[in-house]
C-alpha positions, 0 to 999 in steps of 0.5 A: 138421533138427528142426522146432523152428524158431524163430519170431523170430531176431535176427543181430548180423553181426559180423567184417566189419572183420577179416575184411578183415584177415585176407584183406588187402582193404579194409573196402568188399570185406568189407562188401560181401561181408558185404552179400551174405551177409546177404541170403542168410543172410535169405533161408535162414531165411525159407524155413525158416520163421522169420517174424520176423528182426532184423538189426543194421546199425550200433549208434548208437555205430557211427554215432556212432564210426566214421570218415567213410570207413567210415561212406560205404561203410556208407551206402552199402550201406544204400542199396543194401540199401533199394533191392534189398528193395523190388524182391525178388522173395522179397520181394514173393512172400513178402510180407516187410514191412520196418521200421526202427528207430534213429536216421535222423537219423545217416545220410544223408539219401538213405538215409532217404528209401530206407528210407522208401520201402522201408517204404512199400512193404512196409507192406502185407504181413503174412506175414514182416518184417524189422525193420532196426536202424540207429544203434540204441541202448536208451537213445536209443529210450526217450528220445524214446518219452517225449519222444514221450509213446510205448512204445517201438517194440521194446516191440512186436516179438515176441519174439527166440527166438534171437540169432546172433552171429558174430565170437566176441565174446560180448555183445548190444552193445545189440542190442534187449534188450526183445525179445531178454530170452529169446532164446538167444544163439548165438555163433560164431568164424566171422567175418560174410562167411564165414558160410553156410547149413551155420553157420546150419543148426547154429545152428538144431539148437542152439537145438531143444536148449534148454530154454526156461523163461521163468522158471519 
């Protein structure tokens, strides 16, 4: 493994929905399953070093789109992802701080009050965070910023060094691009819940490949 590891890395967890196609289960097992591989694949890259991960939960047009039963088992797992971080012993150990960005009012209302909690609970810590984009969306977020007279939010995250997307679409979807105006993008056939440490350790090698120029 190169040491050139990056120091803010964004994954856009794409494929879940046809990942149950083809496994022939139903949406709630393969997002379940892509619920569990992301908490591995998160743990991974804070242990290698990353301090900043971002992680892109639902767009807001996914909020906005999907139907209602998806959008329950989505809200669902959101809240159960909420309540399980606060209490992670890696969590509380590596003193991962929690941050949200997006559009809350178009979730339930208990899971904005668990993700409340939850960045509550982590505010203090300073050592890694994770940022958790929810019903996300550029155009919504410079909106109320100037409503607000405020930057906005992403304006203030560190830089994304390398971006992860799974699925094999090629495209950012409206996954932060303040931040994520430099980053690498590592795209990749394998679907979300199939993703592993092995698929991850090549994305990291590829990136310790590039040149980065930054303009220049």
């Amino acid at each position: 493994m190169s040491n050139k590891i990056p120091n803010h890395v964004g994954i856009i967890p794409d494929g879940n929905r046809r990942w149950a196609k083809k496994n022939h289960v139903d949406y709630a097992e393969a997002y379940i399953r892509g619920y569990k591989t992301l908490r591995y694949i998160l743990k991974k890259l804070l242990s290698l070093g990353v301090r900043y991960v971002s992680v892109y939960v639902m767009s807001r047009d996914n909020c906005l789109k999907r139907d209602k039963l998806e959008l329950d088992v989505l809200n669902e797992l959101a809240l159960r992802g909420f309540k399980e971080l606060r209490d992670d012993p890696f969590v509380i150990n590596n003193e991962v701080s929690i941050r949200v960005l997006g559009d809350l009012a178009l979730v339930k209302e208990k899971v904005r009050s668990e993700a409340e909690k939850t960045i509550d609970a982590t505010g203090s810590y300073n050592k890694r965070t994770l940022y958790i984009a929810i019903c996300y969306g550029v155009r919504w977020e410079i909106k109320e910023a100037v409503k607000k007279g405020n930057l906005p939010y992403s304006l203030l995250i560190p830089p994304i060094d390398l971006v992860i997307r799974t699925g094999g679409r090629r495209r950012l979807s409206d996954f932060l691009p303040i931040p994520a105006s430099y980053a690498e993008l590592y795209f990749t056939e394998i679907l979300w819940p199939d993703f592993n440490e092995e698929e991850l350790i090549k994305a990291i090698k590829w990136f310790s490949r590039q040149e980065r120029l930054f303009g220049r």
